[in-house]
Structure formats: C-alpha cells, structure tokens
C-alpha positions, -999 to 999 in steps of 0.1 A, spaced: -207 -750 -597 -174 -730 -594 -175 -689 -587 -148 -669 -596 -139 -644 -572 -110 -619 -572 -104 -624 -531 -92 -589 -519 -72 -587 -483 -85 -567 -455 -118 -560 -470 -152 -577 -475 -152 -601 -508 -190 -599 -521 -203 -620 -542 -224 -601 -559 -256 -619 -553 -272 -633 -521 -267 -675 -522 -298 -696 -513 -287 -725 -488 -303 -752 -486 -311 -774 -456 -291 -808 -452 -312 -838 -435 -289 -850 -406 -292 -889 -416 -269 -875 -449 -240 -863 -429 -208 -882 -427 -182 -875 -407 -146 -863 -423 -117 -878 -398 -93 -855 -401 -61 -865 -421 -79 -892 -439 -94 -894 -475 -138 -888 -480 -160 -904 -506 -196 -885 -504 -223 -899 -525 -260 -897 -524 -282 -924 -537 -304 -892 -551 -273 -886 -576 -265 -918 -590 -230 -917 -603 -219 -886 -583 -193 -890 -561 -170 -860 -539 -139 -870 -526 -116 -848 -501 -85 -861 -503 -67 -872 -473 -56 -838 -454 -79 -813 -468 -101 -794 -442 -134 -781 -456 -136 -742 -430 -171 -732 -422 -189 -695 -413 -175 -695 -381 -134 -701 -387 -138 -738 -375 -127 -773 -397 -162 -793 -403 -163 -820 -388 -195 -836 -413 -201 -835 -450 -233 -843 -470 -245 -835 -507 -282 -829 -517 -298 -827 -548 -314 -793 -554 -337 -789 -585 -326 -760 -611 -344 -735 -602 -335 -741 -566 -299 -737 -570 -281 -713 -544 -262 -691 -571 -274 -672 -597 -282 -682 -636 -260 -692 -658 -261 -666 -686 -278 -675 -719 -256 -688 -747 -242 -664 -774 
C-alpha cells in the first residue's frame, strides 16, 4: 500500500502515524543475491507475486542492503498503516 511522503533533507520525515510491524516466520525468508532478479510468493496469497528486479537493493533501519525477503498476509484490521479514508 503506497504512502506518499514529501521526503525533506536534513530533517526527520514523519509519517504522521506510528506503523504496526508485523513479525515474519523465518522458514518465509528468501535470500536476495545481490545483482540478480527475486520472485517472492506466499502460498497464503495465491496469485501474489513481488519481484525485485535484478540490481535493486531493498535498505533496512540500520543503513544496511537486506540480505532476505518474505511477505505475509496480515488481516485488515491488522494492517501496519492507517485507514483508508471513507469514500466521497
């Protein structure tokens, strides 16, 4: 689910809300060789797939590449960000 952010040099970029994450079982986790392509599924999601294309690195909290990727499925009200707004 994408979140626009206006990303402002030299200062902290809040969100505006506190994300929920979510533990990831290690059995899920696949390695990502760097400099070559990723297809991440979940038998949980049938029909979803995430591909990283061949050279893209994935930086986490602490400035380093990831090494491991994994998707879970988290139930609606679950979901790390906030709610989508109503409709008009």
């Amino acid at each position: 689910m994408p979140v626009t952010v206006d990303i402002q040099p030299g200062v902290v970029n809040a969100l505006g809300f506190v994300p929920t994450l979510h533990a990831l079982p290690a059995a899920k986790l696949m390695p990502m060789p760097p400099r070559q392509a990723v297809v991440v599924t979940d038998p949980e999601l049938p029909g979803f797939t995430l591909t990283i294309p061949a050279g893209v690195q994935i930086i986490g909290w602490d400035g380093q590449p990831n090494s491991q990727v994994a998707v879970t499925a988290v139930p609606a009200d679950g979901s790390p960000l906030p709610p989508l707004p109503l409709g008009p």
